[in-house]
Phi, psi and omega in degrees: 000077188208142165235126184057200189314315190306149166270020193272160199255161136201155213234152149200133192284155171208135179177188180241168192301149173094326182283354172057040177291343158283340176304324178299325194279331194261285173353272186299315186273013170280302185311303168317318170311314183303303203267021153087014191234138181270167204204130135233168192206143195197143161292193183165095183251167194228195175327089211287078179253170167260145187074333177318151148328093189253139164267212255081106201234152165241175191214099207210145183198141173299315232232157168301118175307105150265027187282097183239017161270182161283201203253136185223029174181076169294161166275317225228112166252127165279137181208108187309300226249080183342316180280343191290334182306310160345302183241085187339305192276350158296316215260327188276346199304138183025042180285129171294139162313101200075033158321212169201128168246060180300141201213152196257086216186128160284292202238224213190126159311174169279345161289320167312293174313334176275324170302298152336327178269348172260348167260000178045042177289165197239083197255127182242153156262113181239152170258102143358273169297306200295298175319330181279315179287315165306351173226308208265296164132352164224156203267111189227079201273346189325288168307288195270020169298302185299321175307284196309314169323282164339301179254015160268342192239327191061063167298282133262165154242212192267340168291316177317315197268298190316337161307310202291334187287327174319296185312331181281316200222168179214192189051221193281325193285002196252313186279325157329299201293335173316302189310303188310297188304309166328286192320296188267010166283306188272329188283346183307150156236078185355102180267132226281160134205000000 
């Protein structure tokens, strides 16, 4: 994942408003920050509603970010929110060829796979939804989505973000989120195309 000489990485969250893909997005680059790696990180909102469509981006480099546009050609897209798979050509838009596309998802439409098999993208899968509603008891996709994120690309690592998430929430809703973010670390899966 490196363009031209630079290491910079980039990411971009997909989800609806209420799903707390920027927090996710906050997350990982407080974990980058933890290993010593320089990060931005910025939201990107449309009609500021709960459910409206939220963008999310990370930015993450060994070297200081002079970089002051958005991310128009991510390494890495995360997409939080299950139905959003639906709209191929929002979630693929200028994703680099032989990317990771992690998805919040038992399987992958037939439109997708085909977009993923001409970019020769590296596509992973966590079921989510099943993981939010087993701890949290409502769909709180945020975490393990980052969990899941975390162990397809190694990126960070997972004591990276389990710091950042201490540093975020505390009490029971701190352990959860713990729980969730393991729970999709390990359960994430390559999906073949």
């Amino acid at each position: 994942m490196h363009t031209g000489c630079r290491t910079v990485i980039e990411v971009r969250w997909h989800g609806r408003g209420g799903q707390g893909v920027v927090t996710s997005s906050l997350l990982l680059a407080l974990a980058a920050l933890k290993e010593g790696k320089h990060v931005q990180h910025f939201p990107e909102f449309g009609p500021e509603r709960r459910g409206a469509p939220v963008r999310a981006f990370t930015r993450i480099d060994d070297k200081p970010i002079d970089i002051h546009y958005g991310v128009y050609e991510p390494d890495i897209v995360v997409v939080i929110d299950p139905t959003l798979q639906a709209n191929v050509e929002l979630i693929t838009a200028g994703i680099k060829k032989g990317g990771y596309l992690i998805l919040n998802a038992t399987k992958i439409s037939d439109e997708l796979l085909g977009v993923c098999k001409e970019r020769e993208l590296k596509v992973y899968i966590a079921d989510a939804y099943r993981i939010a509603m087993d701890i949290f008891g409502r769909p709180l996709y945020n975490t393990p989505m980052l969990g899941a994120m975390v162990k397809a690309t190694g990126i960070v690592s997972l004591d990276s973000v389990l710091e950042a998430t201490r540093g975020r929430f505390s009490g029971d809703i701190l352990e959860k989120n713990i729980t969730a973010i393991r729970r999709a670390y390990e359960e994430v899966r390559k999906y073949e195309v």
